[in-house]
Each structure stands twice: as C-alpha cells, then as structure tokens.
C-alpha positions in Angstrom: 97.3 79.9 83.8 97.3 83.4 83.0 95.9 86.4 84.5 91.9 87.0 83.4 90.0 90.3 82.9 87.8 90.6 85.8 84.6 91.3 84.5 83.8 94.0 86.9 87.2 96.1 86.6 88.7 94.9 83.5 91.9 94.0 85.9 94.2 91.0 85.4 92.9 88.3 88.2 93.3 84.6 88.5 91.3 81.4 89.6 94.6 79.6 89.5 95.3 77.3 92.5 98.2 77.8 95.1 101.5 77.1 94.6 102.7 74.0 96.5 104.8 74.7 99.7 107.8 72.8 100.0 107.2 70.0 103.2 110.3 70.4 104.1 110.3 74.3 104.4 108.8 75.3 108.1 108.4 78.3 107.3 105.3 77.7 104.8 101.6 76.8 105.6 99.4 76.3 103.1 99.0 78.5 100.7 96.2 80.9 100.0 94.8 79.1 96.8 93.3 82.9 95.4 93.7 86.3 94.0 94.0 89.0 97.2 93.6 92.7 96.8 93.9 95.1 99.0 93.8 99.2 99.3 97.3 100.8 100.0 96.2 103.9 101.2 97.5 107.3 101.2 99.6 108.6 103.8 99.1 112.4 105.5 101.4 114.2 108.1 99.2 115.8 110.1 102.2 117.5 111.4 106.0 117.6 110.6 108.4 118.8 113.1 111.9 118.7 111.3 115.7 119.3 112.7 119.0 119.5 111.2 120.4 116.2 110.0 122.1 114.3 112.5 126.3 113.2 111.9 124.5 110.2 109.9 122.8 112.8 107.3 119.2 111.7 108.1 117.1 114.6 109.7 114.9 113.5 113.1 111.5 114.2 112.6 108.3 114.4 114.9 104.9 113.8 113.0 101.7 112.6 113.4 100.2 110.1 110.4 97.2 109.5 109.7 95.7 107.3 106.6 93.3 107.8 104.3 90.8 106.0 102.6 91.6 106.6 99.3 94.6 105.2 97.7 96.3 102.7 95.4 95.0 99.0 94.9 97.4 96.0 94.6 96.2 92.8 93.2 98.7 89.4 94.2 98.3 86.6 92.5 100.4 82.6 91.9 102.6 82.9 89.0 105.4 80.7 87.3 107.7 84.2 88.3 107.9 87.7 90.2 106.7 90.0 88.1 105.2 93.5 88.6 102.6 95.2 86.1 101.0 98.6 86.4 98.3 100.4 85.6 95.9 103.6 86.5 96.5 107.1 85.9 100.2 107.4 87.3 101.0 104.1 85.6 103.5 105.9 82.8 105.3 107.4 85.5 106.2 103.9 86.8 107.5 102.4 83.7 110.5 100.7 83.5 111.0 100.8 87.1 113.0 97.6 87.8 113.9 99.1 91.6 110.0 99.8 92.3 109.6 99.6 95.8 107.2 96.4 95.9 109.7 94.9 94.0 112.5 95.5 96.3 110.2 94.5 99.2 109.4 91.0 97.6 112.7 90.4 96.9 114.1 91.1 100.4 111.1 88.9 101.4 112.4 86.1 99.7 115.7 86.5 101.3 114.5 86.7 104.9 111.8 83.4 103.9 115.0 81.6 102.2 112.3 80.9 99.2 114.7 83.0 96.8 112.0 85.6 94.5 108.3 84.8 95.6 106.5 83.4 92.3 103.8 85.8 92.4 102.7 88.6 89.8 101.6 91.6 91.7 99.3 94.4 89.5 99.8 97.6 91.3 96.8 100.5 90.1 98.5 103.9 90.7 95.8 106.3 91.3 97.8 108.4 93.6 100.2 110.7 92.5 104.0 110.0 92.4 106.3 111.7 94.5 103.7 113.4 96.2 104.3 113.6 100.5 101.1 110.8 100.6 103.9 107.6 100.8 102.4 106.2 98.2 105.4 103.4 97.1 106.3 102.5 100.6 101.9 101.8 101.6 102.2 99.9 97.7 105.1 97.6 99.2 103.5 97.4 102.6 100.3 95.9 101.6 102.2 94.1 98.6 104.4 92.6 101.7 101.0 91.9 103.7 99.2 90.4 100.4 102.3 88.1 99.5 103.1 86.4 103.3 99.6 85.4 103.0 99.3 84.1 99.4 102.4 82.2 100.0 101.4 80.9 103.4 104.8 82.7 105.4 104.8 82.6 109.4 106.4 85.8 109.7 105.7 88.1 112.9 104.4 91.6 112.7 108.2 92.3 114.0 109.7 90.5 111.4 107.5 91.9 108.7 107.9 95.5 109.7 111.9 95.0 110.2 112.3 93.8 106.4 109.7 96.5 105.3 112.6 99.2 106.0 114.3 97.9 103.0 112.1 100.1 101.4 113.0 103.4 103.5 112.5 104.8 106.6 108.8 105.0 106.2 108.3 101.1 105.7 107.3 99.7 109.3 105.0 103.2 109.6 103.3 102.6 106.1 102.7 99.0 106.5 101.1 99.0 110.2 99.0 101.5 108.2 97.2 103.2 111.6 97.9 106.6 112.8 100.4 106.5 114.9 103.0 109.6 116.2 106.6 109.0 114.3 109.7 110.1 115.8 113.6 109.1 115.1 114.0 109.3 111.4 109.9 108.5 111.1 111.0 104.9 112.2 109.8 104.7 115.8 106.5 104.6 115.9 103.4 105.0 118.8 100.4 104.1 117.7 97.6 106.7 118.5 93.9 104.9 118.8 92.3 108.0 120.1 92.8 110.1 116.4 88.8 110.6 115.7 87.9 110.4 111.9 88.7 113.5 110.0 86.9 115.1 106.8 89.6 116.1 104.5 90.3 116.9 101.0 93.5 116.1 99.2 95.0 118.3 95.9 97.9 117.6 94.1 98.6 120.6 91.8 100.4 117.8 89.0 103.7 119.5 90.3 106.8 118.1 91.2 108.5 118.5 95.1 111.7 115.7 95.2 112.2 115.2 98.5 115.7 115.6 98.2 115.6 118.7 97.2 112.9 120.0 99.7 115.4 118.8 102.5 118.6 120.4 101.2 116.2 124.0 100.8 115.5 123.8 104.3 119.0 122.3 105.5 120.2 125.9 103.7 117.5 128.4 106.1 117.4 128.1 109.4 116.2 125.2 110.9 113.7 124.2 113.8 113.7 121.3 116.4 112.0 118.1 115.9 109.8 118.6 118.9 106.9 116.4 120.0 104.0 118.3 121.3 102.0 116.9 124.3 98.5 115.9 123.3 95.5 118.0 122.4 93.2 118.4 125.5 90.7 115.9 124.2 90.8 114.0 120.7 87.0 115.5 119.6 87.8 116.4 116.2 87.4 120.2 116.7 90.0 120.2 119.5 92.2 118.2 117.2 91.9 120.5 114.3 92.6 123.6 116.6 95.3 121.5 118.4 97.2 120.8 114.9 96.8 124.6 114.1 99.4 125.4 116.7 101.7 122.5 114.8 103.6 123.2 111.7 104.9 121.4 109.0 109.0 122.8 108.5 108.9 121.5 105.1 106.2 123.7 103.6 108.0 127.1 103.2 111.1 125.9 101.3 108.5 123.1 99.5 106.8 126.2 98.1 110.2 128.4 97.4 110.8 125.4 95.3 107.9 124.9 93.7 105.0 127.9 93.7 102.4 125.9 92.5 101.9 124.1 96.0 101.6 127.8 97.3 98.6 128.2 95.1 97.4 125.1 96.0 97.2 125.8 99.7 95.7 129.5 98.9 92.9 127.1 97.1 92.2 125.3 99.8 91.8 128.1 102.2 89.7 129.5 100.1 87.3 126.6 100.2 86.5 127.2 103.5 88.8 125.0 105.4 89.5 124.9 109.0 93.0 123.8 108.6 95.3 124.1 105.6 98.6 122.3 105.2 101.2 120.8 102.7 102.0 116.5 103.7 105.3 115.2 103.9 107.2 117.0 101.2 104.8 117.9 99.1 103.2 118.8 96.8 99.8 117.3 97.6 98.2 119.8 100.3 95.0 119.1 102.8 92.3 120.7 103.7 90.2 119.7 107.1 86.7 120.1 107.4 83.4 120.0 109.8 81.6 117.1 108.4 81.8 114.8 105.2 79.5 117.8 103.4 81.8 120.4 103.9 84.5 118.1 102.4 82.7 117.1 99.0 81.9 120.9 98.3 85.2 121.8 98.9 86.2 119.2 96.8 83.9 120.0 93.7 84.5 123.9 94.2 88.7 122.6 93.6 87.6 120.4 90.5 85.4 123.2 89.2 88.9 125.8 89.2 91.1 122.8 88.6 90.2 120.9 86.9 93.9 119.7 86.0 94.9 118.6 89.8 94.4 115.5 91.6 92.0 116.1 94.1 90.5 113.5 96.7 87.7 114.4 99.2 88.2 111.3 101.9 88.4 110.3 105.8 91.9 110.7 107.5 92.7 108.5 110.9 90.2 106.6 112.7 91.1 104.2 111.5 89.9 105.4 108.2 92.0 102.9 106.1 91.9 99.0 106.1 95.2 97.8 104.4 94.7 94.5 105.2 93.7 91.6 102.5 
C-alpha cells in the first residue's frame, strides 16, 4: 500500500500493517504495525574549543551541545523497499543525494541487524538549513536510526545503536543521544550534562555557505588554540551560564567569517538585537543569540525577520532538555 496524504500536513503516511519478522531471526520482535515521526532537532555548540589536527588529521575539540526545539521531521513507514523522499524548504538542496546520511545509517543498520536494507520508506522534511554548524544530517540519521529499530522491532542497545551511528561522522553517537552533553576527542566522547537550564535563543542563517572543510583548513593556516575544557560555571542558573559561556569561545568563528562575511553581519545583527550572548555554531554560518526570557527571544526574532527578511531565522529553547528526539 502506498504512502497517503495526511490530511492535516499534506505528508505521505501510511495505515499499512507491519512487516512480518522472520521467526527464525532473534534479533526481531514484533514489529511496530504504524507510521512513526519524530523531530530531529538542531544542534548548537554553546562553545568550541578547537586544536591543531592530531597525526590522524582530525582536530580534538572541547564543546558543549545543546539541542533545540526546532528542527527537521522524519516520517518511517513499512515499504516493499528502502527508499528516502524529501521535502520542506531545503528539500532541492538534497536532491539526488544517494549517500544522504539516513541513508547510509539504514544501510549500515541493516548490516549490523543481518536483515540486508530495512524495507522502510523514510520522508525526511528539511526545514533547517544545509551545511549550517546545527548537525542537521547526522540528528536526521539519528532519529531516522531511532524511528527504524523500532518500526522494525530490532533489540539493539543504546551502545550498539550509538557505535553504528558513527558511520555517519564523528557527530553520530552525540546527535542521536540528542541531550546536552560536553564533547571532547574528535566530538565523539561524550558526558552528558543534566544540569544545562533551558535557554531562550534565536537562530539566523544568513542563506550563506561555510564548508566545514574549508573553515578547518582557514584556521589550520592561523594560529591555533588548545582544545581546553573549562571547569563548570559556578551554578547552572541561566544567567551564570550565559556569563559563564561569555568567557568561552568558539575558534571557528574568526576564519568562518574571513571566509564568508555574511556570518560577520549576521552576528553584528544579533548583537544588535539586544542579546546577552552572541556566537557563530559549529562551523557556521547559522549564528545564536541568548536571551532573558522567551519575550526577549521572539522580539529579537521578529526585529531579524523585519531586516531580513531573506535569512533563516528560529526563535527556540536550547538544552534542558529542550528537544525530544524520540518516537
């Protein structure tokens, strides 16, 4: 049975029933009969202490994550084959993409489940912007990981999911837990941080380009810092936080901006909206802004859309846990 329109959305869903496990295969329960969706939200480094690459090329990093709740939506339903389609406002971006990174992950799920490619077709809404510092394909593959153990009825352990989530980069284990958490090694060695309080943010994307690649060899080329982690802020009330991350930096930004001005003006925006902290995420080039309460945030938020009305611009809830990337 085909995909319907939901009513509601106008999304492809299905009311087809579960595939049938194989009795012999231990690693299946039954099924889950149903469409599941969940959010893949948007990734933010709070802070990103970088160092020169190691002998193995990859550059130790200290940050602290937080997620949002805003972000993609991934739809996983039964199907007679894998298949990926997407839609939203990033969709064309996206086209064509055999290697897409949910791809990748179902496929390497298949391997580790011995059940060869997982007969489901996944619909992936791309509302955040590509190549943007928010980890937006590796929290898509996450939840699509999440979504398709469960559909198909998989025992697999939180250990075993996050180990076959790094097919999709260092990033994988980090964006499929999903929870803030301070990274360390390459971004792969997580510590979960329950104490991070809610924080009012706004997101803006100036509809620029920052490769990541590139970002890394401008800063490999000046000079470069440590990947130190700072102790903790005095108390995790969201004001000592904010002032606490104010003393943190994010190594990427200057040669993010050499590259690419635009995310310059975007920070000088968000400064200007009042903000008690502004900073670039990741790589770039989406920037955030923190804030005293939701209030602040939304203004700030429709004073950006009012000047730009050309960026991407999110007011949301970082940490907390703000995000629920579950089914």
């Amino acid at each position: 049975m085909e995909p319907r329109p939901d009513s509601r959305t106008g999304r492809r869903t299905s009311r087809r029933g579960g595939a049938q496990a194989d009795p012999g295969a231990g690693a299946l329960t039954t099924p889950w009969p149903d469409t599941l969706s969940a959010l893949a939200p948007a990734k933010v480094n709070l802070f990103l202490h970088v160092a020169a690459p190691g002998s193995d090329g990859y550059h130790p990093l200290s940050s602290l994550v937080a997620f949002a709740d805003v972000g993609d939506r991934v739809w996983v339903t039964h199907a007679d084959r894998l298949s990926l389609t997407v839609t939203g406002p990033f969709a064309a971006a996206l086209a064509g993409d055999d290697d897409n990174l949910i791809l990748r992950g179902m496929r390497e799920l298949g391997h580790v489940a011995g059940i060869g490619e997982p007969s489901l077709a996944i619909t992936l809404e791309k509302t955040l912007p590509i190549a943007a510092g928010l980890g937006g394909g590796s929290s898509d593959a996450g939840v699509a990981l999440k979504l398709a153990t469960k559909a198909l009825g998989l025992h697999l352990t939180e250990a075993e999911l996050a180990g076959l989530s790094r097919v999709v980069g260092a990033d994988g284990p980090m964006c499929l837990a999903a929870r803030s958490a301070w990274a360390e090694g390459v971004g792969d060695r997580l510590t979960f941080e329950p104490a991070l309080p809610p924080l009012h943010a706004v997101l803006a994307n100036p509809g620029r380009p920052s490769p990541t690649g590139a970002v890394y060899c401008a800063y490999d080329a000046g000079a470069t810092r440590s990947a130190d982690r700072p102790d903790p802020p005095a108390d995790w009330s969201p004001a000592t936080v904010i002032d606490w991350l104010a003393r943190q930096r994010n190594d990427l930004q200057s040669p993010a901006v050499a590259l690419e001005p635009e995310i310059g003006a975007a920070l000088s925006a968000m400064a200007a909206t009042g903000a008690r902290l502004t900073r670039m995420s990741g790589s770039g080039a989406t920037v955030f802004g923190l804030f005293e309460d939701a209030a602040a945030a939304a203004g700030a938020a429709a004073a950006l859309r009012d000047n730009h009305g050309d960026w991407w611009i999110e007011a949301t809830v970082l940490g907390g846990d703000a995000a629920t990337a579950g089914p």
